[in-house]
C-alpha positions as CSV (number, residue, x, y, z in Angstrom):
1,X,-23.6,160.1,-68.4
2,X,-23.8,156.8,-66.6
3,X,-20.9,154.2,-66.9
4,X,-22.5,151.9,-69.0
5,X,-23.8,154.7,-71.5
6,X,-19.8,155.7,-71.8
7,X,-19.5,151.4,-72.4
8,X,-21.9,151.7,-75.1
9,X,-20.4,154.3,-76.6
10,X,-17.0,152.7,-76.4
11,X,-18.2,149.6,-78.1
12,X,-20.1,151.4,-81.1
13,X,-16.9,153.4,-81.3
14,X,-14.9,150.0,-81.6
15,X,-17.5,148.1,-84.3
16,X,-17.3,151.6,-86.1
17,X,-13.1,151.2,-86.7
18,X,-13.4,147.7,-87.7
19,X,-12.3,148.0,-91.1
20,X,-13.0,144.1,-92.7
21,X,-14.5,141.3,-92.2
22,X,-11.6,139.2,-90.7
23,X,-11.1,141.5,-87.8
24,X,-15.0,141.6,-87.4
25,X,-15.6,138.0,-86.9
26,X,-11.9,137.8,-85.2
27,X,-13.2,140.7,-82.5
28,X,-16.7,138.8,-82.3
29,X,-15.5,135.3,-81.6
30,X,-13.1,136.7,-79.0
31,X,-16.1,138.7,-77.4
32,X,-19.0,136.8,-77.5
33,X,-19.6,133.5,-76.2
34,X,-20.7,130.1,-78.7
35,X,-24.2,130.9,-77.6
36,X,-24.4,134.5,-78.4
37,X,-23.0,134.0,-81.3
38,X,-26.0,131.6,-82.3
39,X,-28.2,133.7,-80.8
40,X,-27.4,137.1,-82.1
41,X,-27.5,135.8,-86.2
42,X,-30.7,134.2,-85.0
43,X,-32.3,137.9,-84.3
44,X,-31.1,139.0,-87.5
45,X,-33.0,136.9,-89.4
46,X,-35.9,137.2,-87.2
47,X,-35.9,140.8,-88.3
48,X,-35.3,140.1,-91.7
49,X,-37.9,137.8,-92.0
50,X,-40.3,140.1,-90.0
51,X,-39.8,143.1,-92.3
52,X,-40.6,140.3,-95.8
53,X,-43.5,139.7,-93.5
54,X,-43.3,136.4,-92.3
55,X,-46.0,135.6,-89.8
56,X,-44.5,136.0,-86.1
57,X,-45.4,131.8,-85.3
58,X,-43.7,130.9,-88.6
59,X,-41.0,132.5,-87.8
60,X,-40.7,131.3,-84.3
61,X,-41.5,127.7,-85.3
62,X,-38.7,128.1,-88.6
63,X,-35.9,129.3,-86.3
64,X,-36.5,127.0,-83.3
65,X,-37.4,130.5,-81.1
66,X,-39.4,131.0,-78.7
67,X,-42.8,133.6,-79.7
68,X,-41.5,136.3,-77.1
69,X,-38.2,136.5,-78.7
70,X,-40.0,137.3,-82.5
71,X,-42.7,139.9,-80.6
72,X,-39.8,141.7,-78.9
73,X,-37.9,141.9,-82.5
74,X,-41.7,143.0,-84.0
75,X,-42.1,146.1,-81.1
76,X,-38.6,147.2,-82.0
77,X,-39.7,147.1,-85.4
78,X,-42.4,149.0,-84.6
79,X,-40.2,151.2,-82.3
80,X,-38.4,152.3,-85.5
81,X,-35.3,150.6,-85.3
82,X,-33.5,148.6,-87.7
83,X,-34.0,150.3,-90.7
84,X,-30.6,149.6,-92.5
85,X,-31.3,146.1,-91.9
């Protein structure tokens, strides 16, 4: 298993003990920078709004995104992730 395999793993481990929302947004604010943290609830709702579906320009035109980032959320739709989203 390659290093940043066991880094993943250590890191789904962590989000998985969180037990509230207070540490959550406390562990992400401490992690992430101000612009991931834009960026990341960004690519929620892009995925959200995908699966109502919401045309990919729309999208991309309502959240201030670029097209690429909304077709990379569509092929990972497609891909079959993000189904408890």
């Amino acid at each position: 298993m390659s290093k940043n395999n066991d880094q993943l793993n250590d890191l789904i481990e962590l989000f998985l003990s969180i037990k509230n929302r207070e540490e959550m947004k406390d562990f992400l604010l401490g992690i992430l920078t101000p612009k991931e943290l834009e960026e990341i609830p960004t690519r929620l709702s892009i995925v959200k709004m995908l699966k109502s579906g919401t045309p990919q320009h729309e999208i991309a035109s309502e959240l201030g995104v670029g097209i690429a980032t909304v077709t990379r959320g569509s092929a990972e739709l497609k891909r079959g992730r993000f189904k408890t989203v």
